[in-house]
C-alpha positions in Angstrom: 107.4 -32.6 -4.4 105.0 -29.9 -5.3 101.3 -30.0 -4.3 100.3 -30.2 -7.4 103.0 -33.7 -8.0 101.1 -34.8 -4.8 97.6 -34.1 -5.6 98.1 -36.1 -9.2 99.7 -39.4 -7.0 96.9 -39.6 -4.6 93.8 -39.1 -7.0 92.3 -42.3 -7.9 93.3 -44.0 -11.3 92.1 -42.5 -13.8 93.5 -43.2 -17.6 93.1 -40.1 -19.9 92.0 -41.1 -23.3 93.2 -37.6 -24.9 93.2 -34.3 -23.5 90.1 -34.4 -21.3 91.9 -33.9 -18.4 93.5 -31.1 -19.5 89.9 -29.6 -20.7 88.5 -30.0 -17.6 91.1 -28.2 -15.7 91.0 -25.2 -18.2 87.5 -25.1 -17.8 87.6 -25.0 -13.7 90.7 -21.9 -14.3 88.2 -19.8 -16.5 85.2 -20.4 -14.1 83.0 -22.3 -17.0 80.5 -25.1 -16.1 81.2 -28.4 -17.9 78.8 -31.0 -19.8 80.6 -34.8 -20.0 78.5 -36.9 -22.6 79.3 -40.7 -23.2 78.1 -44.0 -22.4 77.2 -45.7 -19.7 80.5 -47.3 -17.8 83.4 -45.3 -20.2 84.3 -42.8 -16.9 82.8 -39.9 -16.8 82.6 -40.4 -12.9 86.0 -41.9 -12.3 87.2 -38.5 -14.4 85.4 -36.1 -11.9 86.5 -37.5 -9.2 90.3 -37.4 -10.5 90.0 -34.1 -11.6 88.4 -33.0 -8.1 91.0 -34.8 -6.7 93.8 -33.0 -8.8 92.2 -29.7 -8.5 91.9 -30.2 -4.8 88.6 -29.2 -4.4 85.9 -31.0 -2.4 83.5 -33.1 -4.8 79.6 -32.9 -4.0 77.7 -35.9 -6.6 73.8 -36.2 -7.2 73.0 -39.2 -8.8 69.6 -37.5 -10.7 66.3 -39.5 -11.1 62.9 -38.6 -12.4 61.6 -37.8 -8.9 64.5 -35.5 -8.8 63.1 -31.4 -7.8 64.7 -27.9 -7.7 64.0 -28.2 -3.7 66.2 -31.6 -3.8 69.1 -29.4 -4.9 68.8 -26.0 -3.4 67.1 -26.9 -0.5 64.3 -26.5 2.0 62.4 -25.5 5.0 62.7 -28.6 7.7 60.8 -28.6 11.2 62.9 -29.4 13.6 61.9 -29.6 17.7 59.1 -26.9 16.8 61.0 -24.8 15.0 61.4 -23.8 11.1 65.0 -23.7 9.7 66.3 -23.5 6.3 68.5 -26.8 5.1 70.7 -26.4 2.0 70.6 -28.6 -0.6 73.9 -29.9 -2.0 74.0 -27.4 -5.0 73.5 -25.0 -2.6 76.7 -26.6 -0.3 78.7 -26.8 -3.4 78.3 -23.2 -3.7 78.9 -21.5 -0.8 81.8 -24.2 0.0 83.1 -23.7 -3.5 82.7 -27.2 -4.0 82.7 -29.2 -7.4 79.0 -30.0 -8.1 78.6 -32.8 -9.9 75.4 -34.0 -11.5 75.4 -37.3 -13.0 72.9 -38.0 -15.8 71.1 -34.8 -15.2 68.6 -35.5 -17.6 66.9 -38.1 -15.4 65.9 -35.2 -13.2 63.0 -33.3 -14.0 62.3 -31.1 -16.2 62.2 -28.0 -14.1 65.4 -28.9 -12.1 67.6 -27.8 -14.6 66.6 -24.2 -15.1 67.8 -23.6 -10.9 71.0 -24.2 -12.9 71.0 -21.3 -15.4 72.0 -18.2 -13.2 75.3 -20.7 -12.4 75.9 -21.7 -15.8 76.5 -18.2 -17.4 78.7 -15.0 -16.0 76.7 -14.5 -13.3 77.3 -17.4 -11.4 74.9 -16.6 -8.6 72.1 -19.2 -6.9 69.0 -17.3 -6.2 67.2 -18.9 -3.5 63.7 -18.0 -3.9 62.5 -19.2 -0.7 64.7 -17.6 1.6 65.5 -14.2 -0.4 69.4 -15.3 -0.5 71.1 -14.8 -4.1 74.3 -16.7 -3.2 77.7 -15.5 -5.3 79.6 -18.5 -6.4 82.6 -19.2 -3.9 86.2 -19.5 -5.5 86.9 -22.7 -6.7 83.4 -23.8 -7.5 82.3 -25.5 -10.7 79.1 -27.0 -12.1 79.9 -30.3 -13.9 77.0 -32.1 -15.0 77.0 -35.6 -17.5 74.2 -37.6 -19.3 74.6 -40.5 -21.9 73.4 -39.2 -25.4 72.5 -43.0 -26.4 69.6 -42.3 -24.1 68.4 -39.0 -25.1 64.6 -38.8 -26.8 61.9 -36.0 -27.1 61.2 -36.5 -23.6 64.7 -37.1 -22.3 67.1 -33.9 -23.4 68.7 -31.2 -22.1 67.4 -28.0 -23.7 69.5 -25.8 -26.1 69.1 -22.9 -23.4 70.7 -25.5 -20.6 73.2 -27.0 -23.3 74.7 -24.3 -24.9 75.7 -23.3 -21.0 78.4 -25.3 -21.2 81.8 -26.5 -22.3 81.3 -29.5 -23.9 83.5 -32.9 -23.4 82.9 -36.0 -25.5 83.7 -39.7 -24.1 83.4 -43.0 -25.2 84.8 -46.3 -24.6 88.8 -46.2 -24.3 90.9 -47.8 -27.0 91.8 -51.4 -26.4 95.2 -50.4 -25.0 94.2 -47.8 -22.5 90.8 -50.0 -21.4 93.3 -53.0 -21.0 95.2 -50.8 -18.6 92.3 -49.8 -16.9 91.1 -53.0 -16.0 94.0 -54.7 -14.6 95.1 -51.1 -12.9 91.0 -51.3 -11.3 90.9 -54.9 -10.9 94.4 -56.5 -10.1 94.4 -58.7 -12.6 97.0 -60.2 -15.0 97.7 -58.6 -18.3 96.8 -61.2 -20.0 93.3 -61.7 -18.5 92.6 -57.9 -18.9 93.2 -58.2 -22.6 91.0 -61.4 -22.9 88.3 -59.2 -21.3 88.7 -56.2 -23.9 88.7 -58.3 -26.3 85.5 -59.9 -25.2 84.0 -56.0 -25.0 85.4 -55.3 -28.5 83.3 -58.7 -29.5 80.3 -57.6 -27.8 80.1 -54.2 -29.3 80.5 -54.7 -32.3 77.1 -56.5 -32.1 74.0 -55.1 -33.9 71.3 -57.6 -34.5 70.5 -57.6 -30.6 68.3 -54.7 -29.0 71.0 -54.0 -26.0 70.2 -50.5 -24.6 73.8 -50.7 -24.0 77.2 -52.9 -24.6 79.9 -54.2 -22.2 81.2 -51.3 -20.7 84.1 -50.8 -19.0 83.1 -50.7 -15.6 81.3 -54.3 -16.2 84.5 -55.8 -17.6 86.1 -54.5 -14.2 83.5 -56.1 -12.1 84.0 -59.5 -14.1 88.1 -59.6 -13.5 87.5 -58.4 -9.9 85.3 -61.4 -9.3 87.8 -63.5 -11.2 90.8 -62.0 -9.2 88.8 -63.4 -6.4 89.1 -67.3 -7.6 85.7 -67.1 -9.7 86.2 -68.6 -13.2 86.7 -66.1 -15.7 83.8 -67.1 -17.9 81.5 -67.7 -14.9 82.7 -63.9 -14.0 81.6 -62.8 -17.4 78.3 -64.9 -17.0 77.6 -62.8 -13.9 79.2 -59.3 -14.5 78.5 -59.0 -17.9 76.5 -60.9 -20.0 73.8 -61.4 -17.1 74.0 -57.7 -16.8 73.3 -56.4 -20.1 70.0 -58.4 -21.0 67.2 -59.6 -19.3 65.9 -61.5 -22.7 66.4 -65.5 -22.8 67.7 -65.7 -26.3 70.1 -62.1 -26.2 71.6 -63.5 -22.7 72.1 -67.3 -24.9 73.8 -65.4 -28.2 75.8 -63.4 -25.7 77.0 -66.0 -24.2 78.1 -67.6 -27.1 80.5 -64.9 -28.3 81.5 -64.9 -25.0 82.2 -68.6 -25.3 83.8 -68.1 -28.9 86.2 -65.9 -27.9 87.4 -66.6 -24.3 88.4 -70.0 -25.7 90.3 -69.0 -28.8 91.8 -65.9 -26.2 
């Protein structure tokens, strides 16, 4: 068996819905970053880590937020037993170690993070470090992958057309109900027939639009529901907990929800 056969069978599950996979490993061979947009819980994380995986390369994530600074990525002056020394920041590991860098919902960061990006998102593929002098040349085998959920985006929340335009760009959303059926019970353990009862359920649920859900049953949640079911919970209390609890906060959504949920796991 190749090492190419051998890096496929040990990368975790990961079911393509088209040809992303084979984007992202054209995009890693030509040395171009790469922007994954879709909504929360449809695998834009399970698909870097597959890819990584597959491309055998080590996988560096940052999971972004507001408080989120240049210095957090490239890295820092620390004091350590009286003396100064210079710390890199996980871009800058991913780098040097020609890592995959993976930043998930970059545009949480702030707003001047994403510009320390910009020398490695274009032909130069360099990391100036202004604090210590260095400008660090890409390593072989690195590759700037970053992600955001476009149902999210607003006049304060974007990536800029300077940052954007960067970048290959891969679209995902929620898998068909075949390949999401598979995914559950490949993720969960569960019987055919209860992951089908849950995508159904999720098809139910997003079809929804008289309820102000910031988002609808993903995948991930319907995973979480047949795990806890797997584990001798009843299916509809799993749902209760792993999906209908989790999208809402709101008395009356959480009650309608519930109902649909009720309405279709007894006519499943």
């Amino acid at each position: 068996m190749n090492m190419l056969a051998q890096a496929c069978e040990t990368a975790p599950f990961y079911a393509a819905q088209g040809r992303e996979c084979e984007l992202f490993a054209q995009a890693h061979a030509a040395r171009l970053p790469l922007l994954i947009k879709g909504p929360t819980g449809c695998g834009k994380t399970r698909l870097v880590e597959h890819m990584a995986a597959r491309l055998n390369r080590p996988l560096i994530t940052v999971s972004c937020h507001d408080d989120l600074s240049a210095a957090d990525l490239v890295g820092r002056h620390l004091i350590a037993g009286g003396d100064t020394r210079w710390c890199d920041g996980p871009l800058t590991r991913a780098v040097r170690e020609g890592a995959i860098c993976y930043l998930d919902e970059v545009v949480e960061a702030r707003k001047d993070t994403t510009v320390v990006l910009h020398p490695l998102a274009d032909d130069r593929r360099v990391l100036p470090i202004e604090r210590t002098g260095e400008q660090i040349a890409a390593a072989p085998g690195f590759m700037l992958v970053i992600s955001y959920n476009p149902g999210y985006q607003n006049l304060l929340k974007g990536l800029k057309p300077s940052t954007r335009q960067r970048f290959v760009a891969l679209a995902l959303d929620y898998p068909t109900p075949e390949i999401e059926a598979r995914i559950v019970q490949a993720e969960s353990g569960c019987t055919a027939d209860m992951a089908a009862q849950l995508v159904w359920l999720a098809q139910a649920l997003r079809r929804l639009t008289d309820h102000d859900l910031e988002e609808s049953a993903s995948t991930r949640l319907l995973v979480m529901a047949a795990r806890l079911a797997v584990a001798g919970l009843p299916l509809a209390d799993a749902v209760q907990a792993a999906v209908i609890a989790a999208l809402s906060d709101d008395g009356e959504t959480v009650a309608a929800l519930a109902e649909v949920a009720a309405a279709v796991l007894g006519h499943a």
